[in-house]
N, C-alpha and C positions, 0 to 999 in steps of 0.2 A: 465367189466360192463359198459353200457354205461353213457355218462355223467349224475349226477342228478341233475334236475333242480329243479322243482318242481310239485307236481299232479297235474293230469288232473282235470276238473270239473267233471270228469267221478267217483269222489273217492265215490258221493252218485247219483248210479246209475238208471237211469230212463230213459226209451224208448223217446227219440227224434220226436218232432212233424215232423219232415219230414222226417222219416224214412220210411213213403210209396212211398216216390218218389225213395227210396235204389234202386241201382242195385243188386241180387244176385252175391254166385260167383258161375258160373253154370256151368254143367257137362260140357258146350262146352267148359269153360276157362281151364279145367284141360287135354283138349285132346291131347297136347303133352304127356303129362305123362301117364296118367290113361286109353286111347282109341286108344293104342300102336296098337293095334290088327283089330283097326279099321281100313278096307281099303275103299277108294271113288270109286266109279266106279267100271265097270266092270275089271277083271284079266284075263290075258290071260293065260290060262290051257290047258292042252291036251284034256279033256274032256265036255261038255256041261254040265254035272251033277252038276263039282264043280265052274262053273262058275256059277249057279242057287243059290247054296249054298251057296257062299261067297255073291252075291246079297243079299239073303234071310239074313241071320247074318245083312248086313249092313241096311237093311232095318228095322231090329228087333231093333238094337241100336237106332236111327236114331227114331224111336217112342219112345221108353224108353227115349230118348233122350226132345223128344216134353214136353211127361207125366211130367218129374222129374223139367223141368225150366217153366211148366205153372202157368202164374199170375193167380191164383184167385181172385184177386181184383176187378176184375172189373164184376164181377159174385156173392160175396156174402162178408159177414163184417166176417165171421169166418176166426177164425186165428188157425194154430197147435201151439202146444206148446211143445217142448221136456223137459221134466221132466229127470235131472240129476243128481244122486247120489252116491255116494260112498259105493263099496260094503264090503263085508265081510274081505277082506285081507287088508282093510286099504288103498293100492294103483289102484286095479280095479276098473272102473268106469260105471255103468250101465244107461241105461236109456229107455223113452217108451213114446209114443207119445200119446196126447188126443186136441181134439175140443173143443176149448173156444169160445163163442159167438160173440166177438167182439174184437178189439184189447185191449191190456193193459199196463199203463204205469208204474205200482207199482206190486213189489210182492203179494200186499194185497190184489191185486183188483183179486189174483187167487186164485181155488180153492185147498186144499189138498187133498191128492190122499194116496194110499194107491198099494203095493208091494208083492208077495211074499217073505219074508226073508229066508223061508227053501231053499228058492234055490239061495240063495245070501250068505248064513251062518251067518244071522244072528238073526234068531229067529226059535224054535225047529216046527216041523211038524205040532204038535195038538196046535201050537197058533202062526200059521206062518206071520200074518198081522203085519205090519210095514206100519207107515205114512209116508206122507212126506211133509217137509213145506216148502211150495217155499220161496226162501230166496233174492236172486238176477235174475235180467234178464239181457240176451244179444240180441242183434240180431242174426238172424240163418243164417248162410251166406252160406246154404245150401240148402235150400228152396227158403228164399230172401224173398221180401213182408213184412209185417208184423209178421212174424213170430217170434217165438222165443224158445230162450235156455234158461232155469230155472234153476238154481243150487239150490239145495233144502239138506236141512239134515232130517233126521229119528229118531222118533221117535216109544213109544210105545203107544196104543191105550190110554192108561191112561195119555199120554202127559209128559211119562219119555223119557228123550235123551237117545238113546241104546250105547252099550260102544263104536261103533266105531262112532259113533259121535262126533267127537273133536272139529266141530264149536261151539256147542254152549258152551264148555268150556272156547274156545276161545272169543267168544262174551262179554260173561260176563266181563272178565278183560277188555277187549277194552271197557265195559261200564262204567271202575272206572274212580271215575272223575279225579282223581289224572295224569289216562291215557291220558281221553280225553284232558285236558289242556296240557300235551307233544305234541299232536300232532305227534304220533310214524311215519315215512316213510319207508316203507322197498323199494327195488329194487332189486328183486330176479332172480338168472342167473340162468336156468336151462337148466341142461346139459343134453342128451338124444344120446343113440345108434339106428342107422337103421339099420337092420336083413334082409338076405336074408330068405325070408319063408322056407321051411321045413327042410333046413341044420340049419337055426338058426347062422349063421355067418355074420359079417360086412358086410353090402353093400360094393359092389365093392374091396371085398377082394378073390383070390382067394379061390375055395371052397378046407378046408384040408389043404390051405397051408397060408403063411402071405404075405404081401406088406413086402415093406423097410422099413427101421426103421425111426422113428417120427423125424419131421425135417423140410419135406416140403409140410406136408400137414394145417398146422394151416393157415385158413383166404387164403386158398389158391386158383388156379383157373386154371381151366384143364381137360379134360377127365382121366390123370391117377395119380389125385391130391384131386379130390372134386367129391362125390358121396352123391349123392340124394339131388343139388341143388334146384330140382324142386319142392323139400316137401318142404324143406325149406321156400322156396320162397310163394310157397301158404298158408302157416302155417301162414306167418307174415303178407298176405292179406286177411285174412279171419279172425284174430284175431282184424285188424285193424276194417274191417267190423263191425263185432261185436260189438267193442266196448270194446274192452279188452286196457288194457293201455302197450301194447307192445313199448317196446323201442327201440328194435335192434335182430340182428342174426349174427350168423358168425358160419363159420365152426372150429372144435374143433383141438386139436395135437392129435389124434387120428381118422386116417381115417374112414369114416362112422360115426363121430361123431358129433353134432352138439347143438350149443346154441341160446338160445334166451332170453330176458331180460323182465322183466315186472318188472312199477313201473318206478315214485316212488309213490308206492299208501299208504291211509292212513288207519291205524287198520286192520279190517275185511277183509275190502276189497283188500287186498291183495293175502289172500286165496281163497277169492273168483274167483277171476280174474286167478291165477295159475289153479286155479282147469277146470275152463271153458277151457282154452285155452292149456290144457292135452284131453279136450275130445273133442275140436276142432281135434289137431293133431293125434288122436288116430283113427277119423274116415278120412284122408283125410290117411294116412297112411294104411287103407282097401284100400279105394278106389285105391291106389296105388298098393297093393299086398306086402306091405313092413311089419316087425313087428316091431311094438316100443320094444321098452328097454329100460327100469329105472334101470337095474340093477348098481349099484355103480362102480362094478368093473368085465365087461363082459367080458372082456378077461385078463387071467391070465400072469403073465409076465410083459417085459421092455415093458407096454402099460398105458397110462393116464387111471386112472378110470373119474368115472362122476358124480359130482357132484350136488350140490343147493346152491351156495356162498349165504347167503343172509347179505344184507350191510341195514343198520339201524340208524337211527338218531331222535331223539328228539327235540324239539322245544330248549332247552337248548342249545342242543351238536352245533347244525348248527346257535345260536344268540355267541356276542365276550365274551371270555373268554369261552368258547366251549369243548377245550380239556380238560380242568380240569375233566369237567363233562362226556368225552369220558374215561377217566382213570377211574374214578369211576367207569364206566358203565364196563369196563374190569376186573378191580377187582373182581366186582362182579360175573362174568359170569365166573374167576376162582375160583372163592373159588365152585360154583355150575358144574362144568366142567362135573361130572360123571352124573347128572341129568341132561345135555342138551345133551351129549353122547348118554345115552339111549335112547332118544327121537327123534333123527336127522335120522334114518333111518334104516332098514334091513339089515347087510352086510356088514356095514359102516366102518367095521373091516377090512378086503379084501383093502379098500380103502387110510385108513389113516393110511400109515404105514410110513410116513415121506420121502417117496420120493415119483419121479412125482408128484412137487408142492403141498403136503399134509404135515401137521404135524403128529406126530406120537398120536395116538387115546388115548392113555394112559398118556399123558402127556400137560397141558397147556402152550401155547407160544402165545406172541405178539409180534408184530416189525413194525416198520414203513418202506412200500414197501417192507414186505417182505414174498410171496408167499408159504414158507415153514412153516409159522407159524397159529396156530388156530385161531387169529385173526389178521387181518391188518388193518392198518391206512395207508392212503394215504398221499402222499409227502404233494400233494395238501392240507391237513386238518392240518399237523403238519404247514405248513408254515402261515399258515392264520390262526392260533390258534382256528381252528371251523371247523364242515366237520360232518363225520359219518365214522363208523366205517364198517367191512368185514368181517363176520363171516363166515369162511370156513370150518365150520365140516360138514353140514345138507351133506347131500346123495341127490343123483336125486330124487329118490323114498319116500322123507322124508314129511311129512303132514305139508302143506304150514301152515292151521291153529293152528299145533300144535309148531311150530319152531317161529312160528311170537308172539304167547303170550308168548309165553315165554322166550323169549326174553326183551318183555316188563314187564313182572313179574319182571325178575329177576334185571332188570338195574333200573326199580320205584319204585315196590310196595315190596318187599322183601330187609331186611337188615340184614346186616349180622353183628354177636357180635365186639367189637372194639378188642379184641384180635386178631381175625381170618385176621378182615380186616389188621390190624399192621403187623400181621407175614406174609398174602399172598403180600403187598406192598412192603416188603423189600424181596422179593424172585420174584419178577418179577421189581425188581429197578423201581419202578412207586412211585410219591411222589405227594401222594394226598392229 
């Protein structure tokens, strides 16, 4: 994870007066990668037909090209707005685009919109409508201009949250005040696999068969070391675009694997900002021809699964005398271990099986620097008696809104009998 400092001004999100002067990031910036196929000029062929041909194709891009980076700005004050939500399985993310009259610098100032859910699975046929309520904005660093990206959750017409709505369960705790005076920060590492499309296998791994074994590929640099630089790469300036509070990237110990950091954000806004910056890389990853993967643990074997470490700190834990209140907060998240299991992700079984750097899923552990355990404390926090904590069960695939309250549930608002705490303190040698 990369170092935490502290949040951006970005933690209460709102469009920037000079975001009209933004640059996109525009199909020409992605033409190494994504316009492979794109040739300049004429080729020399045997025949006149497919020199006409390949003309024709480049001349087709090359407009498409014009169409997708044109400034409207300076033709009309209408702005698009990508409306995006969370589907039916929990981790798919959908979205659909409408004309707002001018630009906007607040959720509030847009309008709600409204979905099919029968074809998202999450409302039946004969009462398929589902809303949606814009919640945060980004910039679209795929249009560019004023445009933007909306993260919205779903409701029902009657203005009940439908079950796969976890922000606004999530919201509510981040509204206790007990919360809001912590000051919770999360900085959430999420891990992700690139797929070659229709075999369904790691980038840059042979098709059918494997690389060498894990070793020299973490943070590494090379044509037969590090695949799918270039997503990467664009993933981390188009989030910055945005407006996502991205911290860092680095390639994974599993080839075709890669991370990226967000945070340190505050409450809500953490999910928000993971969830944005999933359908950021979700659509630069089309545009590439590549398939995301959240799966936990995509390939079976001596291989890294992928995780969501997400690391946590309170207003307490990070002022002196700090750790006392990091052990607390430990305590508590063993004695609740089976209820933040269940919640961390799909799969998550495959993953935490106590090797390749995982604790085993059935059993809670702390340690200081120590990679193998359900929660870690940094050198850095034990020496300075103050810091935040590492919680490494959540899954790639795990709901940023659902892992972050509750976390904060369980370490503020929830207390456990003085028996439970007694007998779980002298079983993890913690003396709080």
């Amino acid at each position: 994870m990369a170092q935490i400092l502290a949040p951006s001004t970005h933690w209460q999100m709102r469009m920037t007066k000079n975001c009209v002067n933004a640059n996109p990031c525009t199909t020409k910036m992605w033409d190494s990668m994504f316009l492979k196929q794109k040739t300049k000029g004429a080729v020399k062929v045997s025949t006149r037909f497919r020199v006409c041909a390949q003309q024709s194709v480049s001349s087709t891009v090359n407009r498409l090209d014009d169409l997708l980076n044109m400034d409207i700005r300076p033709y009309t004050d209408k702005i698009i707005a990508e409306y995006v939500w969370i589907g039916g399985t929990g981790i798919d993310i959908r979205s659909k685009s409408r004309t707002i009259p001018k630009p906007v610098e607040d959720p509030s100032q847009l309008p709600k919109w409204n979905y099919d859910g029968s074809s998202t699975g999450q409302a039946p046929g004969e009462d398929s409508e589902v809303i949606l309520y814009p919640q945060s904005i980004f910039k679209d660093p795929f249009r560019g201009g004023n445009n933007i990206l909306v993260i919205c959750d779903s409701y029902t017409p009657g203005g009940e949250p439908i079950p796969t709505n976890k922000r606004h369960r999530a919201a509510e705790i981040f509204s206790n005040q007990k919360v809001i005076d912590e000051v919770p920060w999360f900085g959430i590492e999420q891990e992700y696999t690139l797929l070659q499309p229709n075999v369904k296998w790691p980038l840059g791994w042979p098709v059918g068969a494997y690389p060498g074994p894990q070793g020299p590929y973490y943070c590494a640099a090379g044509a037969d070391k590090s695949f799918g630089r270039d997503i990467s790469d664009a993933h981390y300036k188009a989030c910055i675009y945005a407006g996502i509070n991205i911290s860092g990237t680095n390639g994974e110990v599993m080839p075709g694997q890669w991370e990226y950091q967000v945070g340190p954000s505050v409450g809500i806004e953490a999910g928000d900002h993971i969830w944005c910056s999933r359908y950021i890389l979700e659509r630069i990853t089309e545009q590439a021809g590549v398939v995301l993967s959240l799966d936990p643990k995509p390939i079976e074997g001596d291989w890294n699964g992928a995780g969501c470490h997400t690391n946590y700190s309170t207003k307490s834990m990070r002022e002196d005398g700090g750790f006392e209140v990091i052990k607390k907060a430990i305590l508590n998240l063993s004695l609740r271990h089976k209820d933040h299991i269940s919640a961390y992700g799909e799969g998550n079984e495959r993953r935490l099986t106590g090797k390749h750097e995982t604790a085993n899923i059935d059993t809670f552990s702390w340690g200081v620097a120590n990679r193998g355990c359900s929660v870690r404390v940094g050198r850095e926090t034990e020496k300075q008696g103050k810091g935040y904590l590492e919680d490494r069960r959540p899954a790639s695939n795990m709901d940023p809104y659902v892992v972050t309250s509750l976390l904060a549930e369980t370490t503020l608002l929830w207390e456990p009998t003085l028996e439970a705490e007694a007998i779980a303190a002298q079983k993890l040698a913690l003396k709080v």
